[in-house]
C-alpha positions as CSV (number, residue, x, y, z in Angstrom):
1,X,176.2,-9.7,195.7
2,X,179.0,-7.5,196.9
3,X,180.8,-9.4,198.9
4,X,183.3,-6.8,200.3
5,X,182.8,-5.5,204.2
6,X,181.2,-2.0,204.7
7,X,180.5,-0.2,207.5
8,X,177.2,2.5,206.9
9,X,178.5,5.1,209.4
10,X,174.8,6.7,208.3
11,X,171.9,4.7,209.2
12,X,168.4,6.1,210.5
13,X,165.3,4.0,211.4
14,X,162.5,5.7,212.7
15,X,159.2,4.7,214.0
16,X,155.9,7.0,213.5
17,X,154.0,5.2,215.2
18,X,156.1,6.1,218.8
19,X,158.1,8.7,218.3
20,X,157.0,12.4,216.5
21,X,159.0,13.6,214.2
22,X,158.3,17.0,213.3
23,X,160.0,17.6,209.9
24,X,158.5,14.8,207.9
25,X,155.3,16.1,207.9
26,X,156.0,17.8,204.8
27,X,157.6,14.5,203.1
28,X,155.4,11.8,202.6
29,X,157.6,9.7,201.0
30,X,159.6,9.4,204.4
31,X,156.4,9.8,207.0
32,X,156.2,6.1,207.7
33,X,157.8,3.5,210.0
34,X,161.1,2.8,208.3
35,X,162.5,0.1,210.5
36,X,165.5,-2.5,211.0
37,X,163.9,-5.5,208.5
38,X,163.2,-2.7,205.8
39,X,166.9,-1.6,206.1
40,X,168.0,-5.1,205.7
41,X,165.9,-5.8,202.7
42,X,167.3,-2.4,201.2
43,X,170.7,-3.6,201.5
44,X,170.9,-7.2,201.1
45,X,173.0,-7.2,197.7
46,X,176.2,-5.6,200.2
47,X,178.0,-7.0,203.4
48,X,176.9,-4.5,206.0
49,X,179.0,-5.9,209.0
50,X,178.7,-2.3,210.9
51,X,175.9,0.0,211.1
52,X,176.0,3.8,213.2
53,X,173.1,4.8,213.9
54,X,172.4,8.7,213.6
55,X,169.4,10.4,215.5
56,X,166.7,11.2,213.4
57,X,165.4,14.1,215.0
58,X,162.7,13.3,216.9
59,X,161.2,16.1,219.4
60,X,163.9,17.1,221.3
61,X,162.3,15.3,224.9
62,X,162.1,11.8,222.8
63,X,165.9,11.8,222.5
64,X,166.9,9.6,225.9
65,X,163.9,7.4,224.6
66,X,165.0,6.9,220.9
67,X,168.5,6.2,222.2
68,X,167.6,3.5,224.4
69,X,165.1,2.2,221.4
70,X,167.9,1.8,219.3
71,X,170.3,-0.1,222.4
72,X,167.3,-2.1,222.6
73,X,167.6,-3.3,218.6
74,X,171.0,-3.6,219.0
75,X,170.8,-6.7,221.1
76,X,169.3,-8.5,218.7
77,X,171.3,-7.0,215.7
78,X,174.7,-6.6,217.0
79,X,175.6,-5.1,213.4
80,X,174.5,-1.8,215.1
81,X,177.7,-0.6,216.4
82,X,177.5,2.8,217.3
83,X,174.6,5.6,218.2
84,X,175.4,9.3,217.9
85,X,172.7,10.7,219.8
86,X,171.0,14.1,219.8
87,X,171.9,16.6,223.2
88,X,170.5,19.7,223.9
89,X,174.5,21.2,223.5
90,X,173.2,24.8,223.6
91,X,172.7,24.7,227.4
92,X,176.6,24.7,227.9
93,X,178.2,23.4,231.3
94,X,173.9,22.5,231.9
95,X,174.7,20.0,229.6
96,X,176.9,18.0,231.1
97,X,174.7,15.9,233.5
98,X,172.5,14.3,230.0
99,X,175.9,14.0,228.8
100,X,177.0,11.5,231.5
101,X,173.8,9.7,230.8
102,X,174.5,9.0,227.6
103,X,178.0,8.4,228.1
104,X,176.7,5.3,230.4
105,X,175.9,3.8,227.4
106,X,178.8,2.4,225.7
107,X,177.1,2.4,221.9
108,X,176.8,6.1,222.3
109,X,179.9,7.6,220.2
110,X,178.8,11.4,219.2
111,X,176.2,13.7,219.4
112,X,174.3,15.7,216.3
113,X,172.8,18.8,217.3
114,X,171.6,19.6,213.8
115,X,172.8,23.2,212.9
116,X,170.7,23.0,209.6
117,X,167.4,23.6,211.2
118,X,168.0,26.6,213.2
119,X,166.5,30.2,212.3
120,X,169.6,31.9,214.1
121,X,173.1,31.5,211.7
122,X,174.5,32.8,215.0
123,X,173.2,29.7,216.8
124,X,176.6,27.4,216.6
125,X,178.9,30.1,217.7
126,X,176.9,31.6,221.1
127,X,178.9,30.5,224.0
128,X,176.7,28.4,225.1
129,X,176.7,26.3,222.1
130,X,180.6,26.0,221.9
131,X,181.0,25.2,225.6
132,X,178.8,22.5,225.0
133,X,180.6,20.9,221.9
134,X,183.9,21.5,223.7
135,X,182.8,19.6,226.5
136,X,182.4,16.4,224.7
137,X,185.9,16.1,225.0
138,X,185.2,15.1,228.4
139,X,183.0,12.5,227.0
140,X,185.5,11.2,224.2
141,X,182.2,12.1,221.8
142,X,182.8,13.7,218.3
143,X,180.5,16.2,216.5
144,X,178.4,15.2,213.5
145,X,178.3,18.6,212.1
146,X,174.8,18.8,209.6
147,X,174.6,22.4,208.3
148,X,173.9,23.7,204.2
149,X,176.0,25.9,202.7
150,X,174.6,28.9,204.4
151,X,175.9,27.8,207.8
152,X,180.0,27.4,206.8
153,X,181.3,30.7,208.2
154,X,180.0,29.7,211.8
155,X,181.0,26.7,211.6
156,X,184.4,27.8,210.8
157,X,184.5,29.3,213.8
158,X,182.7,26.4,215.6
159,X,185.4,23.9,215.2
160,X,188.3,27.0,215.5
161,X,187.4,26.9,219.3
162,X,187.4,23.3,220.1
163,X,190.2,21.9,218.9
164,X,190.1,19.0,221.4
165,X,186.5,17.8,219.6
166,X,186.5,15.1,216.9
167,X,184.0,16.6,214.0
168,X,182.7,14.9,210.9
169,X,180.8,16.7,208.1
170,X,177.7,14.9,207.4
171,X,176.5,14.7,203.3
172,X,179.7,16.5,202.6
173,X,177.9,20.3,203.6
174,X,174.9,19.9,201.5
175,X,176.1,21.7,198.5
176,X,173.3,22.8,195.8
177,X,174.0,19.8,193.8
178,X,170.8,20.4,191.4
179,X,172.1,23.7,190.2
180,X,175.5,23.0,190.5
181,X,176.3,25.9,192.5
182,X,180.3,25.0,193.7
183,X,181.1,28.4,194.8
184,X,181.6,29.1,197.8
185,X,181.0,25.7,199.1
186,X,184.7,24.3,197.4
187,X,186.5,27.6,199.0
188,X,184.8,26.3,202.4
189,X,185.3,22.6,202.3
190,X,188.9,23.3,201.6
191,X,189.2,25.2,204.8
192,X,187.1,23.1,206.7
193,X,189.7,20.6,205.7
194,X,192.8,22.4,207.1
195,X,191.4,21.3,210.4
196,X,193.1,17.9,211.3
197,X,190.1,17.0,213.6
198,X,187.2,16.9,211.0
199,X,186.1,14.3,209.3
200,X,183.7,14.0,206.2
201,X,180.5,11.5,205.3
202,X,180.5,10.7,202.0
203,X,177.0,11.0,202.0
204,X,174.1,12.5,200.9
205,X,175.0,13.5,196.9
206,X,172.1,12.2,195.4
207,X,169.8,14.0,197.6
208,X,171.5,16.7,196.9
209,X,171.1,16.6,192.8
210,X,168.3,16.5,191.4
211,X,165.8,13.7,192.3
212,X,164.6,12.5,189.6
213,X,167.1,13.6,187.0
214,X,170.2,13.5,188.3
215,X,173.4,11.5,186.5
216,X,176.8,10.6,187.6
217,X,178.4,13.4,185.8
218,X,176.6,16.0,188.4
219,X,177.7,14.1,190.8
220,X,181.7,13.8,189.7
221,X,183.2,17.8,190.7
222,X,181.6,17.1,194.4
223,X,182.8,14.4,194.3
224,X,186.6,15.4,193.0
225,X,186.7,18.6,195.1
226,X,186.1,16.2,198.7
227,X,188.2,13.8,197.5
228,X,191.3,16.7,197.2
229,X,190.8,18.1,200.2
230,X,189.9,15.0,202.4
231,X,191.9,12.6,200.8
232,X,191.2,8.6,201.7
233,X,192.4,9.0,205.3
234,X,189.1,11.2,206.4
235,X,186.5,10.1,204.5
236,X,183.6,8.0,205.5
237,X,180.7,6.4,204.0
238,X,177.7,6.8,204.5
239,X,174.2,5.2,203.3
240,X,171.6,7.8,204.9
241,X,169.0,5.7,204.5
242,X,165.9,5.7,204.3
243,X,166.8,9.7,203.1
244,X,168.6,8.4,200.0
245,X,165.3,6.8,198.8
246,X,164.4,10.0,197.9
247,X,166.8,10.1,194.5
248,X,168.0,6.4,195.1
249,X,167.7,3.2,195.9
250,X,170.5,2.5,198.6
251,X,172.2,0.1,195.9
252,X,172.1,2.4,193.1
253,X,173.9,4.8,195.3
254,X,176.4,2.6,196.1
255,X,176.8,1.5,192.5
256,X,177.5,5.2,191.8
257,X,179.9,6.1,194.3
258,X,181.7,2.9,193.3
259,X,182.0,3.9,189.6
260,X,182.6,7.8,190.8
261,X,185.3,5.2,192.4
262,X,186.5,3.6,189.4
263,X,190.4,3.5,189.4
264,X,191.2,4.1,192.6
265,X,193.0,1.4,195.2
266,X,191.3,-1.3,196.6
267,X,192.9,0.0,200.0
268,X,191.8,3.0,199.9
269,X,188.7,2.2,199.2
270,X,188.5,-0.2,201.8
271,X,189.2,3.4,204.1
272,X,186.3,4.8,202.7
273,X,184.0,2.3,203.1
274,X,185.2,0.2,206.4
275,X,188.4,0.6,208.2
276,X,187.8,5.4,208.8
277,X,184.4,4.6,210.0
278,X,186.2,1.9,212.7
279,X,189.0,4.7,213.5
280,X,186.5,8.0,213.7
281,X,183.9,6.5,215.8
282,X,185.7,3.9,217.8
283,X,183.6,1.0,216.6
């Protein structure tokens, strides 16, 4: 047992069976109820005290539903902390009005419009699209910003025009892991990192790597490279479960990060894994 506290600032459950969710058709593996008890089973060796929910993206007219789903689980698991719900961002000052639904709910704390999944590399930086995100200011919601490597220039420019917007990098900008391909994604962390207002989830590095093969050591100059540009005041952890499964059990991808780890403060590690999460979404 691990007895130390840790807030996953990356959870997903997701239920089949009532919601649709188009992109694990193609992944078995994942294309099954994956629900609160599993999760707890998963990580019963660690001290979860804090869980944040992130939208698993459901169709987009489930999102009001899945959100009050999750409110609903929270009152019999008050570990669940925090939602960052999906919003349909692109429709600009439109927006607004689902926006002051959410914001009703006081476990809402961000919004992930996945950029990842759209055909158009332009789609983050139409007007639209940045109104949107710059009016969740008026919301005091952050950005989980998902993209791969392909989408970095835009999102440059994304988080250039709304300065007022908290953002937080989820799996650290999917970098191609397996083939250790670390140009350009370490010339665009770094500038991602000269923003003061974005965040990053240490998160998402096994998936990355190769699934069945993949060993600390690929792991260790990702690792390095957000760690230097970051620092322990801006990281977060995250579990991205049930995802992780896919390369790891949730424990053996804590066990790695905590030897990736290995010499570093017990304070700043308690950043990483507890007190960033508290600070970035306002748990």
């Amino acid at each position: 047992m691990y007895d130390f506290p840790i807030i996953d600032a990356h959870l997903h459950v997701w239920d089949t069976n009532e919601f649709r969710y188009p992109w694990l058709d193609d992944i078995p593996q994942l294309n099954t109820p994956y629900l609160l008890d599993d999760y707890k089973r998963a990580t019963q060796s660690f001290n979860i005290e804090q869980m944040v929910f992130v939208q698993c993206e459901a169709e987009f007219d489930q999102y009001l539903k899945e959100t009050k789903w999750i409110t609903k689980l929270s009152k019999g698991n008050p570990g669940i902390s925090g939602i960052v719900s999906w919003a349909p961002l692109e429709k600009g000052e439109n927006s607004r009005q689902e926006l002051e639904i959410l914001a009703s709910n006081p476990l809402v704390k961000g919004i992930r419009r996945i950029i990842q999944y759209e055909n158009d590399l332009d789609f983050c930086i139409q007007p639209d699209f940045i109104r949107g995100v710059q009016i969740l200011e008026d919301f005091n919601f952050s950005f989980d910003i998902c993209i791969s490597h392909i989408h970095f220039k835009n999102t440059l420019r994304l988080v250039e025009q709304c300065p007022g917007v908290n953002f937080i990098l989820d799996h650290i900008g999917k970098p191609d892991i397996k083939d250790q391909v670390l140009h350009p994604w370490m010339e665009d962390i770094k500038k991602l990192a000269e923003f003061p207002n974005v965040y990053c989830k240490m998160s998402g590095l096994v998936t990355e790597a190769d699934h069945q093969n993949w060993h600390k050591e690929d792991l260790q100059p990702f690792f390095d490279h957000v760690i230097d540009c970051f620092g322990f005041d801006r990281l977060v952890f995250g579990g991205d479960w049930p995802v992780v499964g896919l390369a790891s059990p949730f424990q053996g991808w804590v066990e790695t990060l905590l030897s990736l780890l290995n010499g570093v403060s017990e304070f700043e590690k308690q950043k990483l894994f507890y007190r960033n999460a508290q600070v970035f979404y306002k748990l």
